[in-house]
C-alpha positions, 0 to 999 in steps of 0.5 A: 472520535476514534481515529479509523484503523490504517485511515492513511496509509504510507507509501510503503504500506499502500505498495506492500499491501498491492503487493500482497493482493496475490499470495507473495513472500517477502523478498517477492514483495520488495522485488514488486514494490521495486517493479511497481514503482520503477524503483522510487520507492524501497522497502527494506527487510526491516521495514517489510517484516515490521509491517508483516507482523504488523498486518498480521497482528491486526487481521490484514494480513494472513499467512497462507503457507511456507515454501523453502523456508519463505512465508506466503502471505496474502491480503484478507477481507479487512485488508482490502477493504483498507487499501480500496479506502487508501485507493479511492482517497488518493484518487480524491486527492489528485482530482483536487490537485487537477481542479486547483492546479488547472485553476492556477494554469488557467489564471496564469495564462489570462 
């Protein structure tokens, strides 16, 4: 079975890709995820530009205008639907965590 495309995203992907829910240029976007995540999580330059082209080239991204030499981009159908996927995974995720964990708390106390 083909893998599905972008089925996990990394930490860097999923912020950059909520960054890029409004039109943004890049060091608008590093600035964000940094804002986002009070810091904990960095997206250098080449690591921003890569996944840019990257999402670019695979129709997630689109580019929207210039402006004093920056690039706007923004993210297009395809690209929600990703990070709505990534969205509703994570959620699953942390719902599991909490019944396991909370199991765990519970036996520990009787």
């Amino acid at each position: 079975m083909a893998r599905k495309q972008l089925q996990n995203l990394t930490e860097p992907m999923y912020y950059v890709m909520l960054s890029l829910l409004k039109p943004i240029h890049g060091y608008g976007i590093m600035k964000n995820v940094d804002k986002i995540t009070k810091g904990r999580v960095k997206v250098g330059a080449g690591t921003l530009y890569a996944l840019l082209s990257r999402f670019e080239k695979e129709k997630i991204v689109k580019k929207v205008s210039s402006e004093d030499g920056k690039k706007i981009y923004v993210l297009i159908e395809k690209g929600l639907e990703i990070l709505e996927d990534e969205h509703a995974r994570l959620k699953l995720l942390v719902e599991d965590g909490n019944l396991l964990l909370g199991e765990i708390s519970y036996e520990e106390e009787n």
